[in-house]
Structures are given as structure tokens and as C-alpha cells.
N, C-alpha and C positions, 0 to 999 in steps of 0.2 A: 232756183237755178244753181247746179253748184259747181262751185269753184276750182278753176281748173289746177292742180300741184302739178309741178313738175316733178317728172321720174325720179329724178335721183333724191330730188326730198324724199319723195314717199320710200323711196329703199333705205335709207338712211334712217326715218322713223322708223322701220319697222325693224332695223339690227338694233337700235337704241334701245328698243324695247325689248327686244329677245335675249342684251344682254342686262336688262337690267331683272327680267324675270329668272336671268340665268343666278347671279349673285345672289337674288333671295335666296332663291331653293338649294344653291349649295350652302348657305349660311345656314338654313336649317337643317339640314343634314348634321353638319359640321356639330350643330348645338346640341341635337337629339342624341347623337353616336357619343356627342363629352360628355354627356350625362349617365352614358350605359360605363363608361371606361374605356374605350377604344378608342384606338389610334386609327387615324382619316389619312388613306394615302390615296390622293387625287388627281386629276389631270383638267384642270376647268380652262373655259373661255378667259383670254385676256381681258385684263380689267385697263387696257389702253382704251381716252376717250375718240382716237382715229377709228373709221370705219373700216368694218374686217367680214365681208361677207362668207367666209371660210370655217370663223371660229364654229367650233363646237359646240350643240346645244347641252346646258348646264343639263338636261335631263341623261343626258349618254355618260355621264361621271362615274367613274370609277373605284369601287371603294372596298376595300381587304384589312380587314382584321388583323392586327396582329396578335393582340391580348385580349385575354378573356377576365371576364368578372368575377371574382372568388369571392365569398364571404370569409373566406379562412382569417383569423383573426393573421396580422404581420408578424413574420418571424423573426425571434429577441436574439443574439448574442449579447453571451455573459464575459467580458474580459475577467479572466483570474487576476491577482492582484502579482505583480513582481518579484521575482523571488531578489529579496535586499541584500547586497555586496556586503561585504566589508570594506572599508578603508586599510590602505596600506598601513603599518607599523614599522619605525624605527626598533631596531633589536641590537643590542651590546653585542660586539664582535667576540671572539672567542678562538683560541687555538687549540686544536687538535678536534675532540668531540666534546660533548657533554654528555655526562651521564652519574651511575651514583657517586659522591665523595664530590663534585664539581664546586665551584665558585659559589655560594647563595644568590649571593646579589643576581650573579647571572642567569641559574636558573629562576631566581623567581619570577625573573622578566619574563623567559619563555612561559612559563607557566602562565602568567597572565595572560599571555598572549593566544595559548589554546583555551583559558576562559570565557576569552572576548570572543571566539572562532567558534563557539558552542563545542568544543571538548571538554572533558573533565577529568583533570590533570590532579586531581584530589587537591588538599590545602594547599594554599597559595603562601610556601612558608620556607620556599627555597632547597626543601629534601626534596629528592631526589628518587623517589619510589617507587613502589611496583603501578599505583593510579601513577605517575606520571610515564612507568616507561607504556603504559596500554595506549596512553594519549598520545604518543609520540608514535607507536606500532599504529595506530590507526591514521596518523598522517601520511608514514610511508606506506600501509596498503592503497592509500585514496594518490597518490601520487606515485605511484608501483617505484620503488623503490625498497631496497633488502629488510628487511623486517627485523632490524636489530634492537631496537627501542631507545637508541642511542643518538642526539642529535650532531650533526653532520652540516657543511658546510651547503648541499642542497638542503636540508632540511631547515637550513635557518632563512635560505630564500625564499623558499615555498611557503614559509610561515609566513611571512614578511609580506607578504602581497598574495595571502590565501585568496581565493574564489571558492562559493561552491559549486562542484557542478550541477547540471540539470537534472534536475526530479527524474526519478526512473518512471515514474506515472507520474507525466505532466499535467495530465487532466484528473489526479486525484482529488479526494476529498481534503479540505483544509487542514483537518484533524487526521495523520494516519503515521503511519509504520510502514519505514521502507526497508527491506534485507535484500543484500549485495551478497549473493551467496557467490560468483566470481570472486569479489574483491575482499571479502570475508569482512564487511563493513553495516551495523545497521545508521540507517540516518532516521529521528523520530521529526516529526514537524508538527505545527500548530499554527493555525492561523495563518496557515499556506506558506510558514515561514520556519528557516531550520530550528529547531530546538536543544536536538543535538546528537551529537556523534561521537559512536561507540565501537570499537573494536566488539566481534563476536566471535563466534566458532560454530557450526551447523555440523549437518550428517557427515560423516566419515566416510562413507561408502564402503564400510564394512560390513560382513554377517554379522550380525547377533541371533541372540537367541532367549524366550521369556517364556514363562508360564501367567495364561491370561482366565479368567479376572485372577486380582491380586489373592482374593479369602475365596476358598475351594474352586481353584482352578481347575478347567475341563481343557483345556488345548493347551498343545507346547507347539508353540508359535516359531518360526524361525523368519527373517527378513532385514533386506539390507537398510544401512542407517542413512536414510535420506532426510533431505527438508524439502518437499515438492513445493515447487512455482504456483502461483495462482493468488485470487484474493479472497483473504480471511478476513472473519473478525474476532477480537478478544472475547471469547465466553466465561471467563470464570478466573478468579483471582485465588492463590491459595495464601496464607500471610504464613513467612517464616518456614519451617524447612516442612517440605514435603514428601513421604517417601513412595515410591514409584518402583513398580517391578526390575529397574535398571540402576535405580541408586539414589542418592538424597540430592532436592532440587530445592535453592532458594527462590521464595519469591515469587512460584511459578506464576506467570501470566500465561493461561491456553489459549490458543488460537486455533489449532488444528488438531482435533479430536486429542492424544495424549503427548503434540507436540506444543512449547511454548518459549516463551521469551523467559530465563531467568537465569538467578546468579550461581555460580559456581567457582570454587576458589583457584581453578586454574582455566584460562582461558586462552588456548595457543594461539601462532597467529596463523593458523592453518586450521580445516575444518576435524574436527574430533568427535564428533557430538555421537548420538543416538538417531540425531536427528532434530534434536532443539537447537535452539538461537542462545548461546552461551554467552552472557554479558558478564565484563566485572563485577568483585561481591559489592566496592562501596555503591557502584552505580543500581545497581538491586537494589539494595536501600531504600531509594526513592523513585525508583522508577516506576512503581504504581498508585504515585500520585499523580503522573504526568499522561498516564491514558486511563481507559474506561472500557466498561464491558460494551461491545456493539461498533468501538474503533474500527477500522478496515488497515489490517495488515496485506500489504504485497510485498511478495516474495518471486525476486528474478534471478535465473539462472540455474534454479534447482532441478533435482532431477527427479521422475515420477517415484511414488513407493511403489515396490515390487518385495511383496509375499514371497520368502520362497517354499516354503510349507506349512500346514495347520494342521497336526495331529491332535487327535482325541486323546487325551489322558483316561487308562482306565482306572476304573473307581477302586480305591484299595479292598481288598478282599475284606469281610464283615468278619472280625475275628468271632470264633466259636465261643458259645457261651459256655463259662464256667461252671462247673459241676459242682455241687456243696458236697464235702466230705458227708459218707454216711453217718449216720446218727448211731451214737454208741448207748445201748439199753441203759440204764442207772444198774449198778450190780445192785445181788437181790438179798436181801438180810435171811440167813438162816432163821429157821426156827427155833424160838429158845430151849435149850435142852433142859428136860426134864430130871429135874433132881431123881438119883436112885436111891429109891426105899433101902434103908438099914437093914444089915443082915438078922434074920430076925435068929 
């Protein structure tokens, strides 16, 4: 005989039960899709223990992807390492400027002080010289200020609390060559840190004019003297003086097929060149210990080269061959004369 339930039990068992088969099956859901990688956006039956003849069967759930499963390995950023300040410096006061004939004591203090700043003010011995006035011209090209080589009452603040600025290729290589051809400035670095800084002199933007190759030239070359923008690298080291269809080049570091980093004994503060990077003679010196063939030079603000003609040289005419004088017979010895017989 069986047993009579009342209604509302029996409806009550049977939501009790529809939500507890509900919470399964969205629980597995929920488990199967975290295991793929996807995100579970839902709408399920309330998990109140009051009776709710309304809710929604866990089977109508609703479910949208937002990501997908990659195998790609994760992607690394590399932070670069900081480029390191200087500390402020204390620097002896001074009247009027400094420059040759000045105070030693005084200058030698600045002089350290563009030591410390990676310039090189040559010895640190209190003269006054042409290495120190280039060290001082490269402070006022880097802080646009008159280019007299002479320090100046800005030029002793500027010194005093230098900063470098920012890498012209922030995201260079650790090891490279930077040229300011704007500010007529090279900056070398290492170890993503300055190493140092030099006054130069690049293309002029004048015509010249060359016969090319150097031993039996066929073209007479004419083009303006540029140092074009882009990035290089150092190919080939020459040691000590090089000569070159345009004139004698200490040092030469190439970079760009017959353009390079090297020394020369006069280095304005304006661009001169042929179209190379004109460094001081003492800082040529050593400045091919301080990079390598395969370095990456960048060069900002130059202008492209432009050819402006390439004539043929014609070959010089084969001189005509010389003729030997003709040959003169040997004169010829007479016959010896015959004695004449006595009168008889």
C-alpha cells in the first residue's frame, strides 16, 4: 500500500533535487573549461536552501569564451639597465672666465671635473690647453651655448650638476657609437653606460671632388660632403696615419664604406669634414682600444650622400714606341796598296 506524501513535500523534493543536479553539472563544467584555459561566464540557479520553483535548470547555463589556448611560449621583456647620473660637484668660484694662462689650482679642478663627467680634458695638471679647450667646446655644444672653449659662469653650473641626456637610440646595443651630427657631438658607451664624450666635426656640406680608386683611377667622382644618418658598424681599423684620396686620416676607424671615426689636428666646432667624424688627435690615440670591428655606430641628423657626378677617366694615350737610331755600317778598310816596282 503506499504512502500517501503530501503535495508540497513531493514538489519541494523534487526542486531539492533538480538543484542539486544543477550544482553538479555546473561544477563540472566549470572544472573541464579550467582545465582547457577558459574563462566561465554564467548565469546558474541560486544556491539558496529556500524553495524556488522558478530557478533555472543548471542545463540552460550559459557559457562564452573569452580566451583561447596558445601553446606560444610567454612573452619576456628585457628591462635595459639605467643610464647612471652623476652626483653633483662643488667647483672653486672664479671671476671673469677661465681659459689659457688661468689660475692652476682652478683649472685643475674643472678639469677633474670633466674627468669624472667622462670628457677628456687631457692631463689633469692645471694647463690650460687645446684637450682642454675641445672638453669645454663639447660641454657648450651639449648645452647649446656659444662655442668659445672658454669657461663661463653657465658653464661652471652646468658642470656642477651635469646630467647626461638620453641615448639618441634608447634601445641600442650596450656597446655602441652615438653621433650628434645637429650638435656636432660623438657620445661612445659601454655596458649601456657613457664612456665618453667628444667634440667632432662631420660632412660640411660642400662639393668636393676625387679621383677613384686611389692606384690607376678610372672615374673623377664629384659629391657633396655628407655623413648620412643610419646604423653602422666599425669594419676595419687603419693604425697611425692613413692616406686617402682627400688627405691624411689618423686612426681611421671605418664605419661607412670610405667614411670613419678618426683623428685629425684641427677639429672646429662646426661641421668641416668630407664627410667623417673628426675627433681630437690625443683622443685618437686610444680610441681604438675602446671599440671593435662589428660595434654598431648611429648616426642622427645627417644628411643622405648625393653623387653629383661620375665621369670616366680616359686612359692616357699609349705613347708610340721609340724607333732605334739606324745602324751605321763599320767603315770599310781599303786595300792595301801595292808597292810600285822600281824604275827599271
Amino acid at each position: 500500500m503506499d504512502t500517501m506524501v503530501p503535495e508540497g513535500s513531493r514538489r519541494e523534493r523534487r526542486n531539492n533535487e533538480s538543484r542539486g543536479r544543477g550544482r553538479w553539472i555546473a561544477a563540472s563544467i566549470a572544472v573541464v573549461l579550467g582545465l582547457g584555459g577558459a574563462t566561465v561566464v554564467a548565469i546558474s540557479a541560486t544556491d539558496s536552501g529556500a524553495s524556488n520553483t522558478s530557478a533555472t535548470p543548471a542545463r540552460h547555463v550559459a557559457i562564452r569564451s573569452t580566451t583561447t589556448t596558445s601553446t606560444a611560449p610567454p612573452t619576456t621583456t628585457t628591462t635595459l639597465p639605467a643610464l647612471q647620473q652623476p652626483a653633483a660637484a662643488a667647483l672653486p668660484p672664479f671671476t671673469g672666465t677661465l681659459g689659457p694662462g688661468s689660475d692652476h689650482a682652478i683649472v685643475q679642478a674643472y678639469q677633474q671635473r670633466l674627468a669624472d663627467v667622462h670628457f677628456d680634458p687631457g692631463p689633469i695638471d692645471g694647463n690650460y690647453g687645446q684637450a682642454m679647450t675641445y672638453a669645454v667646446q663639447t660641454l657648450q655644444k651639449m648645452t647649446n651655448l656659444p662655442r668659445t672653449g672658454r669657461i663661463g659662469t653657465a658653464e661652471a653650473i652646468g658642470l656642477s650638476a651635469f646630467s647626461y641626456p638620453p641615448p639618441l637610440q634608447p634601445t641600442g646595443e650596450g656597446n655602441r657609437t652615438e653621433i650628434d651630427v645637429a650638435k656636432q657631438v660623438l657620445t661612445l658607451y659601454a655596458n649601456y653606460q657613457v664612456r665618453l664624450i667628444t667634440t667632432t666635426s662631420t660632412g660640411s656640406g660642400e662639393h668636393y671632388c676625387y679621383d677613384s680608386p686611389r692606384v690607376n683611377p678610372t672615374r673623377h667622382i664629384c659629391e657633396v660632403a655628407t655623413t648620412p644618418s643610419g646604423r653602422f658598424t666599425y669594419t676595419r681599423l687603419v693604425k697611425g696615419w692613413d692616406k686617402s684620396p682627400l688627405g691624411q686620416l689618423y686612426q681611421p676607424y671605418y664605419f661607412n664604406g670610405g667614411i670613419a671615426v678618426h683623428g685629425y689636428p684641427s677639429v672646429p666646432t662646426s661641421a668641416a669634414s668630407h664627410g667623417c667624424a673628426r675627433i681630437p688627435m690625443h683622443i685618437a690615440e686610444y680610441y681604438p682600444l675602446l671599440v671593435k670591428v662589428g660595434d654598431p655606430v648611429y648616426v642622427f641628423g645627417g644628411q643622405p650622400s648625393q653623387i653629383l657626378s661620375s665621369v670616366a677617366i680616359a686612359p692616357a694615350p699609349a705613347a708610340p714606341p721609340t724607333s732605334a737610331p739606324a745602324a751605321t755600317p763599320p767603315a770599310s778598310t781599303p786595300p792595301p796598296t801595292q808597292p810600285t816596282p822600281p824604275a827599271s
